[in-house]
C-alpha positions as CSV (number, residue, x, y, z in Angstrom):
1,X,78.2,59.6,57.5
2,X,81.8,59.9,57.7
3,X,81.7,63.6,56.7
4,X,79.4,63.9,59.9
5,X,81.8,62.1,62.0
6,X,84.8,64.2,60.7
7,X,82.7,67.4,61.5
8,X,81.4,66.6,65.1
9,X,85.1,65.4,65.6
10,X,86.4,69.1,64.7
11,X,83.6,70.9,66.8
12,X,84.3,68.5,70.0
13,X,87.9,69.1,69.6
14,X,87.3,73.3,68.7
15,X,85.7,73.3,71.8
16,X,87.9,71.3,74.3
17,X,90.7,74.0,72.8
18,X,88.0,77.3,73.7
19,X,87.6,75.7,76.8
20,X,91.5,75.8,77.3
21,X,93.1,76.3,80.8
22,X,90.5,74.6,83.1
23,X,87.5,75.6,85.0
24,X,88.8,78.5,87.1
25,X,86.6,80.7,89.3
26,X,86.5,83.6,86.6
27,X,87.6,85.7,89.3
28,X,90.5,87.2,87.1
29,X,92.5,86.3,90.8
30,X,93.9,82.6,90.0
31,X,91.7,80.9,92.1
32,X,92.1,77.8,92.8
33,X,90.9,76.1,90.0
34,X,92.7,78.6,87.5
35,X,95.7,78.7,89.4
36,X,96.5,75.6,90.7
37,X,97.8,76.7,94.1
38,X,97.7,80.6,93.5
39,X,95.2,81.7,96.0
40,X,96.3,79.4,98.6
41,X,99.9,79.1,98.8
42,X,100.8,82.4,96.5
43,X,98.9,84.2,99.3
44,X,100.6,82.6,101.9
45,X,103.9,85.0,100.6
46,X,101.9,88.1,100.8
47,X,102.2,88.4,97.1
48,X,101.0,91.6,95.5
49,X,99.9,90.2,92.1
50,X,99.6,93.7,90.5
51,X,103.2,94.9,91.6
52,X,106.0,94.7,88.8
53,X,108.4,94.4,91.4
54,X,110.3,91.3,92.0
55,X,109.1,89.9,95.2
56,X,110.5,86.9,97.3
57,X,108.3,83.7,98.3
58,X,110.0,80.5,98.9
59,X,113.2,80.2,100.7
60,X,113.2,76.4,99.4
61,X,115.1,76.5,96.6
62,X,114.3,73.3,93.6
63,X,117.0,70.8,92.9
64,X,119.0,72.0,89.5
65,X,118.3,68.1,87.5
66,X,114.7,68.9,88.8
67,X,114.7,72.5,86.8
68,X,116.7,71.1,84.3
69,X,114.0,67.7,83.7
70,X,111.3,70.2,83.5
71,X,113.0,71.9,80.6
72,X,114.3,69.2,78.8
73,X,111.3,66.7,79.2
74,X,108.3,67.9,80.9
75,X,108.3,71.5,78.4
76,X,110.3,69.4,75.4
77,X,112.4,72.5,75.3
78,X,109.3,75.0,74.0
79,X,109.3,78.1,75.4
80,X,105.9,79.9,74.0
81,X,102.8,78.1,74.7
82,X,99.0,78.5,72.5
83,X,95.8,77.1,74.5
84,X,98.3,75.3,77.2
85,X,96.3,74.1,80.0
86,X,99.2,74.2,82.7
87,X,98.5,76.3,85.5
88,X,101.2,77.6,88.6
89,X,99.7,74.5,90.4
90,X,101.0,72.2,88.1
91,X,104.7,73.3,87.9
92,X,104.4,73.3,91.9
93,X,103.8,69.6,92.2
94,X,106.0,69.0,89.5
95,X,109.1,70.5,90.6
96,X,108.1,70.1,94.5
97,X,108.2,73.6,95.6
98,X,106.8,77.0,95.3
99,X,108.8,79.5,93.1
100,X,111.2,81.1,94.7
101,X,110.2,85.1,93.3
102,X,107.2,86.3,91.9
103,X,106.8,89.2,89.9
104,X,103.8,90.9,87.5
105,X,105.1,92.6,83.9
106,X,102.2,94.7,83.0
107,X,100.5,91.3,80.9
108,X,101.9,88.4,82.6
109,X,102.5,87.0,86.0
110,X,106.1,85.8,86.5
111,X,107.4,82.8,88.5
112,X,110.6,81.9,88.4
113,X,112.4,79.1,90.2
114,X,116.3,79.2,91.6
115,X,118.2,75.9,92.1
116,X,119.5,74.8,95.0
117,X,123.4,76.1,95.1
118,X,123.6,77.5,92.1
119,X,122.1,81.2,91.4
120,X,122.4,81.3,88.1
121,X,120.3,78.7,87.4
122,X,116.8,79.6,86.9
123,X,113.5,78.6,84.9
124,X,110.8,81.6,84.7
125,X,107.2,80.8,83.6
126,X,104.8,84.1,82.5
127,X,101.0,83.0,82.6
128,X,98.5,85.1,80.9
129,X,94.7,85.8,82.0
130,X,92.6,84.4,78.8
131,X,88.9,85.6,78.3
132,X,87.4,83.4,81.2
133,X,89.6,84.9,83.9
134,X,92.1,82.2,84.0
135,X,95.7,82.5,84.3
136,X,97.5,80.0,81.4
137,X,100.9,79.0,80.9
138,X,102.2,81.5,78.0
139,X,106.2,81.5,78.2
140,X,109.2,79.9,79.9
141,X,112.5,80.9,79.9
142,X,115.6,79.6,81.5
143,X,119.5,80.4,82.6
144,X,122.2,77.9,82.9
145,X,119.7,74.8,82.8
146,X,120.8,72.5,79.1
């Protein structure tokens, strides 16, 4: 019995892990269930997802002990992520504004946040499209935030 237990334990948990980084929309576009806020605010910037350029989207800029808390606490200082459920949406509501650039590296879509008065203080988060078309957290890095 308590093998049983043990095993259905492992399969529940195997599966919440395959299930990884929510529902989504499978659209492979960060809908609104992948992406947190993707489709509707993203879009909002005219955001080509697909260019590798760096583009600008928020002129609102996030407070530096707000960058510097998600770092610290809200990331415990990791900076590469496996199966991690966070999505653009997430970070968003988090640190209380949209990033302020945007840019795609071939693999990953790129966020990164600026702080408020000081440009060389940043936090960039790459999310990855799993299997199921959803865009999960994958890397952070950061400048001038410890």
């Amino acid at each position: 019995m308590k093998r049983f237990m043990a095993v259905s334990a492992a399969l529940v948990l195997g599966l919440a892990l395959f299930a990884g980084c929510g529902g989504g929309s499978g659209d492979g576009n960060g809908g609104e269930e992948a992406g947190g806020k993707e489709e509707s605010t993203v879009s909002d910037y005219g955001i080509d997802f697909d260019s590798e350029e760096v583009q600008a989207m928020s002129e609102e800029r996030a407070a530096l002990e707000k960058l510097q808390e998600t770092v610290q606490e809200w990331l415990d200082g990791a900076t590469f992520f496996l199966d991690d459920s966070r999505t653009y949406g997430d970070f968003v509501g988090f640190i209380g504004c949209d990033a302020t650039e945007y840019n795609f590296d071939g693999s990953a879509r790129c966020y990164t946040w600026i702080a408020d008065g000081a440009d060389n203080s940043k936090l960039s988060v790459w999310f990855k499209e799993n299997a199921a078309g959803n865009w999960c957290l994958y890397s952070t890095g950061s400048a001038n935030l410890n």
